[in-house]
C-alpha positions as CSV (number, residue, x, y, z in Angstrom):
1,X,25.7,2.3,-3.6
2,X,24.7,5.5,-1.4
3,X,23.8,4.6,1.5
4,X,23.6,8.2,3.2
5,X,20.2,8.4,1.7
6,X,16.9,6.2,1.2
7,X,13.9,7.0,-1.3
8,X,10.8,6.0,0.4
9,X,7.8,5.7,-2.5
10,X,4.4,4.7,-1.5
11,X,0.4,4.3,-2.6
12,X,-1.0,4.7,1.2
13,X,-4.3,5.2,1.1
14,X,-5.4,4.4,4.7
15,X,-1.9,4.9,5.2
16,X,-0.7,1.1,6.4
17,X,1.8,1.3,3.6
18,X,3.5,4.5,5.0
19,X,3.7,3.6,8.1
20,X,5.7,0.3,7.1
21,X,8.1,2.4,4.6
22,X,8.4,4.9,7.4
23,X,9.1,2.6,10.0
24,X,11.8,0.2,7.5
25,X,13.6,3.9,6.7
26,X,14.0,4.8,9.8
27,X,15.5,1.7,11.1
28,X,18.3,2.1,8.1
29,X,20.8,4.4,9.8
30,X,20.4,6.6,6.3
31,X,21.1,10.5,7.3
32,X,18.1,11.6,4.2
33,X,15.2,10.0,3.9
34,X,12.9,11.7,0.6
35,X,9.4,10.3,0.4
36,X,7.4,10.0,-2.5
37,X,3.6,9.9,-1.8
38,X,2.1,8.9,-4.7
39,X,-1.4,8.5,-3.1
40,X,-3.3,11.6,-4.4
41,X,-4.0,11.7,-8.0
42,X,-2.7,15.2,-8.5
43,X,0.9,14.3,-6.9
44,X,4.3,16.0,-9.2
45,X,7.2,14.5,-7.0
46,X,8.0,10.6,-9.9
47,X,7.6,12.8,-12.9
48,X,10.3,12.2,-14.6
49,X,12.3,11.2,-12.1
50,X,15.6,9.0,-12.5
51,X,16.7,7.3,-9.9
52,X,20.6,5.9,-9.7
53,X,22.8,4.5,-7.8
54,X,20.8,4.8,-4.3
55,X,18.5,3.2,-2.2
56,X,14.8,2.9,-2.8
57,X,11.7,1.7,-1.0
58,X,8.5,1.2,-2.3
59,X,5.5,0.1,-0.8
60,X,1.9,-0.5,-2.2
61,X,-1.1,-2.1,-0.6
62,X,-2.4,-5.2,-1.9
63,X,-6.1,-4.9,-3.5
64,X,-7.5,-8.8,-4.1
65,X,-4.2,-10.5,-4.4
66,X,-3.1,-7.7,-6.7
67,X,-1.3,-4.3,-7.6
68,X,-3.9,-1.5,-7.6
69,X,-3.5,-0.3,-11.3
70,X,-3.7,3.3,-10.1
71,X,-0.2,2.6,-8.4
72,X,1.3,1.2,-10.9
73,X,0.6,3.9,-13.7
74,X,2.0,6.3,-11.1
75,X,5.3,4.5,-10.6
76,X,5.6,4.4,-14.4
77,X,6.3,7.8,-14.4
78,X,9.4,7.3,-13.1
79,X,12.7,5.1,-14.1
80,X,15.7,3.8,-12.5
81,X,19.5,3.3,-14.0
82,X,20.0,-0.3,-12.0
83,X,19.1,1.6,-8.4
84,X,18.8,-1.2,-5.4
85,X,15.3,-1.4,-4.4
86,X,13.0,-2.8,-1.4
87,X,9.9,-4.3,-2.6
88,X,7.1,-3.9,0.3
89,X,3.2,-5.1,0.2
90,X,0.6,-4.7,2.6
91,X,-1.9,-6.5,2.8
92,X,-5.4,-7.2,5.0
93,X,-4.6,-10.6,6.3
94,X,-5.8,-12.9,3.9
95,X,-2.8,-13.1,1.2
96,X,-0.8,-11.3,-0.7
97,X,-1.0,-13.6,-3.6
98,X,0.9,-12.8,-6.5
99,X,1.3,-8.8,-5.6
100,X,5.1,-9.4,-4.4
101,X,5.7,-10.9,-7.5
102,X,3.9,-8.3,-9.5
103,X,5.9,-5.4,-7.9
104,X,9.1,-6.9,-8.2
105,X,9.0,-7.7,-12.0
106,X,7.8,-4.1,-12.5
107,X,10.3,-2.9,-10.5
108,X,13.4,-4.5,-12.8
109,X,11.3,-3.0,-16.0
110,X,11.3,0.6,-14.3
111,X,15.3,-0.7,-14.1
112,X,15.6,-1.0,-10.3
113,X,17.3,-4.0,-8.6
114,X,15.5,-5.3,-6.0
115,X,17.7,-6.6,-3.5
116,X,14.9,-7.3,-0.4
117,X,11.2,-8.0,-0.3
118,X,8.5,-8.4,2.0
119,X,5.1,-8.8,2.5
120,X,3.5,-6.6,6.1
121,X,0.0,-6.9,7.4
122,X,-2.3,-3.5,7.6
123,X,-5.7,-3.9,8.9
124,X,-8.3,-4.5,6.2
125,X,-9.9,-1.6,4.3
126,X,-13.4,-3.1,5.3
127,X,-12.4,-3.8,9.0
128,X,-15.1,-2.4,10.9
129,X,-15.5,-2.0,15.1
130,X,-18.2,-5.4,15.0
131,X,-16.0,-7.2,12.1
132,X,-12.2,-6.3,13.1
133,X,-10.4,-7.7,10.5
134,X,-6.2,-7.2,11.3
135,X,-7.5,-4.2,13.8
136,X,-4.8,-1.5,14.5
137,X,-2.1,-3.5,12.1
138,X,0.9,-2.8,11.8
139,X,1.2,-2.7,15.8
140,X,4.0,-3.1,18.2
141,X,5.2,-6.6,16.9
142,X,5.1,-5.1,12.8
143,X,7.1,-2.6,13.6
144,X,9.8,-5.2,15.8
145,X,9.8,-6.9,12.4
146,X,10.4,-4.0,10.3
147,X,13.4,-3.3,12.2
148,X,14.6,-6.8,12.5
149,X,14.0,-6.5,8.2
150,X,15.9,-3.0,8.3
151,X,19.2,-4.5,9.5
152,X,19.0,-7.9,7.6
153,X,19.2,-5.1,4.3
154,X,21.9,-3.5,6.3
155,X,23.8,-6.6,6.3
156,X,23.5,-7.8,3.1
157,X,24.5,-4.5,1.8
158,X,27.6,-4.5,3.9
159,X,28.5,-8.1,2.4
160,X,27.6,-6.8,-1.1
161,X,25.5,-9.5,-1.5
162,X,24.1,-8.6,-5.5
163,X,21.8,-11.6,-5.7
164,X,18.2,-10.7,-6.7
165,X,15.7,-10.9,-3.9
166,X,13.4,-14.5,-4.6
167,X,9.9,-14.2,-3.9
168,X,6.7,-16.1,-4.2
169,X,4.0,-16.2,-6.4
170,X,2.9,-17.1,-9.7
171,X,3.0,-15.7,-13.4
172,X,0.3,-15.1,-15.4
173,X,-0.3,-13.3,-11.9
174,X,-4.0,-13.8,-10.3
175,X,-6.9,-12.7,-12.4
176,X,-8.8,-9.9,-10.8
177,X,-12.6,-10.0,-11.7
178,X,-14.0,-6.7,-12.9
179,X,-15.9,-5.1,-9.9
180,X,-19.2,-4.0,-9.3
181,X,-20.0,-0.6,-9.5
182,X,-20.7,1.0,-5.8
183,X,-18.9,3.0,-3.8
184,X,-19.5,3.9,0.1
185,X,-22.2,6.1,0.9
186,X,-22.8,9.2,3.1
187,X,-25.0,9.3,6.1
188,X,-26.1,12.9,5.0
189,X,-27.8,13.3,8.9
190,X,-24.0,13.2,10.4
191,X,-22.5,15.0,7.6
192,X,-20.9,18.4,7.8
193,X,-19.6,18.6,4.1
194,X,-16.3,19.0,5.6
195,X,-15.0,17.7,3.0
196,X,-12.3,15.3,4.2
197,X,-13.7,12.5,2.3
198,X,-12.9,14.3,-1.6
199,X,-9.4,15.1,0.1
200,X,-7.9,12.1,0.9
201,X,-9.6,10.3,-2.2
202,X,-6.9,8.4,-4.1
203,X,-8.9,8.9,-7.2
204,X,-10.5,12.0,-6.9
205,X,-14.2,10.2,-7.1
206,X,-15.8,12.6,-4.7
207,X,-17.5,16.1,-4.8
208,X,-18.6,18.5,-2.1
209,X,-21.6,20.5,-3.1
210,X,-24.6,20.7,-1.1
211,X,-24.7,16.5,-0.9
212,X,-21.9,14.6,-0.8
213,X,-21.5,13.2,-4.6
214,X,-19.7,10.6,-5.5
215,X,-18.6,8.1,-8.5
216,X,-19.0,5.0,-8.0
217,X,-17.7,3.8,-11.6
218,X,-14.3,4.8,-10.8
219,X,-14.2,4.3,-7.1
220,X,-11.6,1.9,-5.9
221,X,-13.1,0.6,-2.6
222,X,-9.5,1.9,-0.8
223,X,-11.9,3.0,1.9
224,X,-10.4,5.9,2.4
225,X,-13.2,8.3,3.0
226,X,-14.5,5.8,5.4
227,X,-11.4,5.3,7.4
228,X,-11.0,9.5,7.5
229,X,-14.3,10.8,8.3
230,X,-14.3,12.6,11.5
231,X,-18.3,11.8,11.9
232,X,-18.8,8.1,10.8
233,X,-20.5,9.7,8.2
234,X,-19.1,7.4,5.1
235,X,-20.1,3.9,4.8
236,X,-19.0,0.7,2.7
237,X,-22.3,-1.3,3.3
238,X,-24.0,-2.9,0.6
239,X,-24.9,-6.2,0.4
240,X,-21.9,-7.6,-1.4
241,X,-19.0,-6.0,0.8
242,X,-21.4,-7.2,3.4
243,X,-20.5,-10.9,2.1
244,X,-16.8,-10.0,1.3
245,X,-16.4,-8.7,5.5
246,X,-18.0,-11.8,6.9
247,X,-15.9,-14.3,4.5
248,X,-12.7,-12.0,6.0
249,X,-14.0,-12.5,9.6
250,X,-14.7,-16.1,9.5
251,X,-12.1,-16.8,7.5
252,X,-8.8,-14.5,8.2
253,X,-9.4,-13.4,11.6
254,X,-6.7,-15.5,12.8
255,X,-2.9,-13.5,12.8
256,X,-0.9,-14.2,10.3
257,X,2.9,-12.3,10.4
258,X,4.9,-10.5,8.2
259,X,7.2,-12.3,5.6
260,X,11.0,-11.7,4.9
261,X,12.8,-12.2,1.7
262,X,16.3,-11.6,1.0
């Protein structure tokens, strides 16, 4: 294996899941790290790209106990001749459910070898200042982890260890029941049509013209635009993510850590 080198590849839209690949990468002791963000929908860097015999990360949030689908078709652009790979989830503090499962068995079809998994907590995409839900995660003590989970891979790799990396979950994986269609909104009083919001949009769901405009049928509730917006202008408010926060407060306020598998 090359271990002068790491491939970090991650779906970061509020960029939790970067900051964890980042942080892991670092911690390596590789001279090269390459990053593939695969966040925005008009990114070039997997197409048809092979990756042998060196060292990959990816990471992907976890949407509802799940892979979002939009990172999945964009890590199927790639493929892999039997190239170790650490398998990485974020997720907002409730579960991870069956997404660490998910990303690993896609990972050995791509034709990757996952060797190390884990499972990292980023605060919530609908975390707000009166309903903090995992505020400011990954802090001080993720990022301890990530290191202490950077030089268990070091050692295993030093003891050639080939086992594949065992982790939880269940297969058929969780069913995830087709969403409503609504997306957040724009106070149009604080906005400056910037247009930050239609940047950083995973999906590419939002227009600038003389309104903010965007579609809701394709929106994935990453809550990006909110998260960006330099003027609290976008908000995720209706009556049913209303619901969803206050079940995530009550429920999953407590802290839950991050979870090693090697």
């Amino acid at each position: 294996m090359n271990m002068s080198s790491i491939n970090l590849i991650y779906f970061s839209p509020t960029h939790t899941s970067k900051k964890i690949a980042q942080s892991i990468g670092n911690e390596l002791g590789v001279q090269v790290i390459n990053e593939f963000d695969i966040t925005k929908a008009d990114f070039t860097s997997l197409e048809s790209k092979r990756f042998d015999n060196e060292l990959t990360l990816i990471a992907l949030p976890v949407y509802k106990g799940r892979l979002p689908k939009e990172a999945i078709a964009r890590l199927r652009m790639c493929e892999a001749n039997k190239a170790p790979v650490i398998l990485v989830v974020v997720y907002g503090n409730r579960d991870f459910d069956d997404a660490l499962l998910e990303l690993k068995d896609l990972s050995i079809e791509l034709g990757f070898v996952p060797i190390a998994a884990a499972a990292f907590i980023g605060e919530h995409s609908y975390s707000s200042e009166d309903k903090p839900i995992a505020h400011n995660r990954p802090d001080g003590k993720d990022m301890m982890k990530a290191k202490e989970f950077a030089n268990r891979i070091v050692e295993k790799i030093k003891s050639a260890d080939e086992k594949l990396v065992e982790v939880p979950g269940n297969y058929p994986y969780k069913e995830v029941p087709n969403a409503a269609v609504m997306a957040p909104r724009t106070i149009s009083e604080n906005c400056s049509l910037c247009g930050i919001c239609a940047d950083v949009c995973p999906v590419k769901v939002i227009d600038i013209k003389e309104s903010v405009v965007t579609n809701a049928e394709e929106c994935i509730w990453c809550c990006a635009c909110v998260k960006s917006c330099p003027e609290d202008a976008r908000i995720f408010d209706t009556p049913f993510i209303g619901q969803i926060k206050e079940m995530l407060f009550k429920h999953c306020s407590e802290r839950k850590e991050p979870d090693l598998f090697l």
